[in-house]
N, C-alpha and C positions, 0 to 999 in steps of 0.2 A: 324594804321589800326583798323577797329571796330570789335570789338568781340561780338556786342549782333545778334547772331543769333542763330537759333538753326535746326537742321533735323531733318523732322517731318513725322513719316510714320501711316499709318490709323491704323496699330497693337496697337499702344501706345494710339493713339488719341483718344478714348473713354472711355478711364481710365484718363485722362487727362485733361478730359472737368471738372471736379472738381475744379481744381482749381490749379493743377500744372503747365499747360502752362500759367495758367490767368495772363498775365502783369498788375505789378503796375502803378496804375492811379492816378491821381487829387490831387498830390502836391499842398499843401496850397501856397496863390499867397504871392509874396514880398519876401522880401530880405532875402539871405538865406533858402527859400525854398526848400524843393526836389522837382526837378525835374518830371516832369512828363512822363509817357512812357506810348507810345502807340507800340501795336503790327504789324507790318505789315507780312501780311501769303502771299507767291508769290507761284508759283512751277517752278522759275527761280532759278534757283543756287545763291549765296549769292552775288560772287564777281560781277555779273552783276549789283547790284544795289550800290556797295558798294560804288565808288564816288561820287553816287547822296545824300546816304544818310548820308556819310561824310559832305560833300557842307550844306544839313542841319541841320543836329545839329550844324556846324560852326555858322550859319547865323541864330539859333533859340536855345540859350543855355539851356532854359528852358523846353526841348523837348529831349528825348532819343528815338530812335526807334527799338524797338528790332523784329528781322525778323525772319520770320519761314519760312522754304524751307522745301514744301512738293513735291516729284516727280509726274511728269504730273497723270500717271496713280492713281495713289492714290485721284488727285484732289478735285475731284466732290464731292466723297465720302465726305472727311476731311470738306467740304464745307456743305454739308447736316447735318452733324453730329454737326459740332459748329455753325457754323452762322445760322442751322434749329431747333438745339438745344439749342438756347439764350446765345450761350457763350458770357459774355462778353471781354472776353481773346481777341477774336481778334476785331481789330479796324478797321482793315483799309487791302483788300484784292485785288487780281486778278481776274477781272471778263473778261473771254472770249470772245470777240465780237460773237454773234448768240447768247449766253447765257442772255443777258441784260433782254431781255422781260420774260425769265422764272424766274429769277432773282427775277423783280421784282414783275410776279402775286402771286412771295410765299411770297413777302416783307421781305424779303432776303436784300435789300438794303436801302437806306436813299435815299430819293427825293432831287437832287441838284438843280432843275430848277431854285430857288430864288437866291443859289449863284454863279452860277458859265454857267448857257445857255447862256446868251450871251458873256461872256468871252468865253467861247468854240465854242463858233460859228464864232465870230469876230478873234480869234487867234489862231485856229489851223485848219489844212487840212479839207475841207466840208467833204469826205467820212468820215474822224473820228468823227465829229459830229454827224449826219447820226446813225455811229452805237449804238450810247451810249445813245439813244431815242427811247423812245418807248411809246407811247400810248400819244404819246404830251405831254413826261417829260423826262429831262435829270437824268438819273440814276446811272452814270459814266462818269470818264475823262479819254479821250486816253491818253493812255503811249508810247506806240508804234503805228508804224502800219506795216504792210508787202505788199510786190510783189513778183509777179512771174519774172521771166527773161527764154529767153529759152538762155543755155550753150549750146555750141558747141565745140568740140575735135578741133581742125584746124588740127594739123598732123593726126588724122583718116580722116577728110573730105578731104584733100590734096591727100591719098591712096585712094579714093574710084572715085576724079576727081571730086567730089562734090564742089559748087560751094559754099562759105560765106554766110550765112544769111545775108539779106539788115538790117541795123537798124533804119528803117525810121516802125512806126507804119503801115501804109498805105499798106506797102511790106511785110507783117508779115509772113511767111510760114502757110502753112497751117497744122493741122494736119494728113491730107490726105495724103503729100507731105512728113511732117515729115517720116511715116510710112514707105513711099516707098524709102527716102533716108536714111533710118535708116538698111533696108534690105541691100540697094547698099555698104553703109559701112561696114555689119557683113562680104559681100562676098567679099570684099578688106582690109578683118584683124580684124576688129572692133568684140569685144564678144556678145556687147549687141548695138542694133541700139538705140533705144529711151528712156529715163527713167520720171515716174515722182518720184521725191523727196518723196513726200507725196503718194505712190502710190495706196493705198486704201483707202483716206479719204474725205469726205467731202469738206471739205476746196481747197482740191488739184483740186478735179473736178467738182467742180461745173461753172467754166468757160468754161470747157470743153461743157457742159453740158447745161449754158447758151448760148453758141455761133451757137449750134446746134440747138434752139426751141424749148429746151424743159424747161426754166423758172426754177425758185429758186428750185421749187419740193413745194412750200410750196403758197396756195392759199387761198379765206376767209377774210370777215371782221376782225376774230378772229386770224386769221395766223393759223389756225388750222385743212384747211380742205387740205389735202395730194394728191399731184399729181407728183407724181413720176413712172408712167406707161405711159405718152404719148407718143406721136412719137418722140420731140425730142429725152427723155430721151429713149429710145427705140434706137434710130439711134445711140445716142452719145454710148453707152455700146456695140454697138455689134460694133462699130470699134475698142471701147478699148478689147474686149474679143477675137477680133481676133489679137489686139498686140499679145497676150500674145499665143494665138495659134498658130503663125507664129514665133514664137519664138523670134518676135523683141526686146521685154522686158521681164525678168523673172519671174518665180513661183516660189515660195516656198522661198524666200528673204526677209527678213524685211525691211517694212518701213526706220527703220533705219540705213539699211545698201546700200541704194540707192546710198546718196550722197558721201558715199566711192568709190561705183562703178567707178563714171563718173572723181572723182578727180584721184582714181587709174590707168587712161588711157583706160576703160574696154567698157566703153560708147560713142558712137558720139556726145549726143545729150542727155539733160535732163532737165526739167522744174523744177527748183528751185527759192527759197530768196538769198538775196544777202548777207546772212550768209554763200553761197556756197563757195564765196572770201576767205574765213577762211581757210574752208576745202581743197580747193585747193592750196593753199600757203602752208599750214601745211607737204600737201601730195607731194610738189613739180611739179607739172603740170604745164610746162614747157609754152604750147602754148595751149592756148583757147579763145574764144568772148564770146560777151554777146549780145543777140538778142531780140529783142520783146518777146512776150508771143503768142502762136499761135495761130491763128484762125481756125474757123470750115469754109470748104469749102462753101460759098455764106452768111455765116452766120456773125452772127454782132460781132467785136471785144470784147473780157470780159476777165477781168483776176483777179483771188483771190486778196483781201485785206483785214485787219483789223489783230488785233492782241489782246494782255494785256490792259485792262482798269484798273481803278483803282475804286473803292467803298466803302463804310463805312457802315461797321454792324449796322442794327437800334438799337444791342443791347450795341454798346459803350459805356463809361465812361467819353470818353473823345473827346465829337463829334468837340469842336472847337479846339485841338492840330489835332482832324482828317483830317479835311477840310484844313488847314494851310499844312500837309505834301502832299493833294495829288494835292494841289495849287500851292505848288511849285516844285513835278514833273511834272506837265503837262503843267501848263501855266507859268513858269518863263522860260529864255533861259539858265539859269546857269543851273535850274536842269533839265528842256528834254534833254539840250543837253549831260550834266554830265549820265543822266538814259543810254544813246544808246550811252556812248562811249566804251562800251567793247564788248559788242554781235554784232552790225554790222549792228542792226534790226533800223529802220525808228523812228527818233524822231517826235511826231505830232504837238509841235507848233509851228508854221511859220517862225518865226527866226532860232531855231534851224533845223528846216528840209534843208533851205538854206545853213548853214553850212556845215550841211549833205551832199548834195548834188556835194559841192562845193570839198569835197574832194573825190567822187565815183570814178571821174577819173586817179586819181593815187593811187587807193586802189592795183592794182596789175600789174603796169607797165601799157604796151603796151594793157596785156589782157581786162583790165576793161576804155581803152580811150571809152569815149562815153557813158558811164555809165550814168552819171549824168541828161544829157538832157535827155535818153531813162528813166528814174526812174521816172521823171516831168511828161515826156509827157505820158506815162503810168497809174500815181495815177488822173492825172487832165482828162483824156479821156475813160479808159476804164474798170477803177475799180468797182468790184462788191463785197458788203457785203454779209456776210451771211445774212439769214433770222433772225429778232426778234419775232422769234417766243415763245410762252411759252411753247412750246413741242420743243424747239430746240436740248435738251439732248437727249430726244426719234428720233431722227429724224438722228442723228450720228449714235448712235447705230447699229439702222436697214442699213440704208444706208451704214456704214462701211462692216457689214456682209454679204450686198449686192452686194456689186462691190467685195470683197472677192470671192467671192459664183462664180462671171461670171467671176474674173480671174482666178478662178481652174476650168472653164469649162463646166459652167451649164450655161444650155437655160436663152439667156435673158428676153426674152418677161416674161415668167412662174417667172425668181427669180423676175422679180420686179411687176409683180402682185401678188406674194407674201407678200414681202416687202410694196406693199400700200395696202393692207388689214391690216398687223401689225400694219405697223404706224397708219393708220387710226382707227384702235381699241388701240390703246393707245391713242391718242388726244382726242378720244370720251371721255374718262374719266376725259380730263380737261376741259370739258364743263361747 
């Protein structure tokens, strides 16, 4: 088992940029040499990566890679701070899909287009190419990617006389529908009718959000000019702000404690990753399906994607052991598929997401039959990236604090012409 990792939290990390996290580099080449290390910084937990990066140093003896797990929340920070402050300690990092394009106008990353566009375009999934370009240059390689699925309780929908989600795209429920069978099951036993997983963030509703008309939120040649006040985004929030007034989904709950809910029996209904398989196996839930991602009533099908990239600091040491590790997590089939065999999340090139695929359906018996084609026909028809925008950090932010804001109960129309004044005077400053 590997031992070079280390947990990295933002308290230590700026005492640290000296020289104490810096991995040693650029072992003299030939026989007998020391090895060379390079760093990889994730804010995935260790043993996630750990048989990919087993598989390479097997397959690259001349390469150690030592990994630093920093927790989500700390991320961004930890990223500002070394890779904006020239560490060359880290090598080789996790870049956010929506993050890319702010990424690279601080040149925060190394330009891959010469090695590695059309290998990423020719061998892994189009939406993950897609996100890891920006400005007509590839700046990253997918590692992962995600989906939504909508879960369903079966013994709450069986109490409520509620009929199976169809899992045919085409037949998707509506959110409209959701809302009102989500009532039908609180009053036939069920706690909570609807969940999303991600229930205040970006990511989670921005299909919501696109399915309704009302667009990325992010507009401009520059990605930079803010629309996040229109009528869709206007319709889409005041049906969410009356989930939560109608009591069909909870306040005052964390994010992370959603998909507890739904595995704990507490839910009908909730739009999760099919990291949700874990949690429900773990928690024992006995009888559930897995359905499409919903639609907005008359509005066009959309559902979250994208996930962890991979990049290399321009201020490396060691940029061709760089390129070589994150070559062989993205584009070999030994390491995408080695990367996504422990968390459950979407390998992106093509041979391995097949594999992937090919075992979705016996991931939990009977519950996840059908998995597999609905996963395809999902990332190939109705997937939507975040924006690459280079205000994409400011744009979570405000937007997080926003659907916050209208799920404790404030006027939508007012918070989110609030929220595009903010945004919009923060972008003005990346002009």
């Amino acid at each position: 088992m590997r031992k070079n990792y280390r947990y990295i939290a933002v308290a230590i990390a700026a005492a640290s940029i000296a020289g104490s996290l810096t991995a040693c580099s650029g072992g003299a080449e030939g026989e007998g040499a020391a090895p060379t290390t390079i760093t990889l910084l994730m804010a995935d937990p260790p043993e996630n990566l750990e048989p990919a990066l087993e598989a390479f140093e097997a397959a690259n003896s001349g390469i150690i890679v030592e990994y630093e797990y920093v927790p989500f929340d700390q991320y961004n920070n930890l990223i500002e701070q070394r890779v904006g402050g020239g560490d060359a300690g880290v090598d080789v990092y996790a870049v956010d899909s929506g993050a890319v394009g702010s990424l690279a106008t601080k040149e925060y990353l190394v330009d891959l287009t010469d090695d590695f566009a059309d290998d990423v375009e020719s061998g892994s999934l189009p939406a993950t190419s897609d996100a890891n370009t920006f400005d007509g240059k590839l700046w990253s390689v997918p590692l992962w990617t995600s989906l939504q699925y909508l879960y369903y309780n079966k013994d709450l929908l069986d109490a409520a006389g509620i009929a199976y989600p169809s899992e045919s795209l085409d037949e998707a429920l509506t959110y409209q529908e959701l809302a009102e069978n989500g009532e039908a099951a609180q009053a036939a036993g069920a706690t909570w009718g609807f969940l999303f997983d991600q229930i205040n963030r970006y990511y989670q509703l921005q299909p919501l959000i696109e399915s309704a008309g009302g667009g990325s939120g992010v507009t401009g040649a520059d990605l930079l000019t803010a629309d996040i006040n229109n009528e869709g985004w206007v319709d889409a929030m005041s049906w969410y702000s009356a989930l939560f007034a109608d009591e069909v989904a909870p306040r005052g709950i964390a994010t992370e404690q959603m998909a507890e809910l739904f595995a704990g029996g507490q839910a009908a209904y909730i739009v999760a990753g099919p990291w949700l398989v874990t949690t429900n196996k773990k928690a024992g839930l006995a009888r559930y399906g897995v359905a499409p991602n919903p639609v907005w009533e008359g509005g066009a099908p959309a559902m979250a994607t994208g996930s962890w990239n991979l990049g290399i600091n321009p201020a490396t040491d060691d940029l061709d052991a760089s390129k070589e590790l994150i070559r062989f997590l993205s584009q070999s089939e030994e390491g995408n598929t080695a990367a996504a065999s422990v968390n459950g999340t979407a390998p992106t090139f093509n041979a391995s997401f097949d594999l992937f695929i090919e075992g979705l359906d016996t991931l939990d018996g009977e519950n996840t039959a059908g998995m597999g084609v609905l996963t395809s026909d999902q990332l190939n028809n109705i997937a939507v990236n975040r924006p690459n925008s280079p205000g994409f950090t400011q744009m979570t932010d405000v937007t997080g604090r926003a659907f916050e804001d209208i799920r404790n109960g404030q006027d939508v129309q007012t918070t989110l012409d609030d929220a595009q004044d903010e945004l919009q005077s923060l972008w003005d400053r990346l002009k």
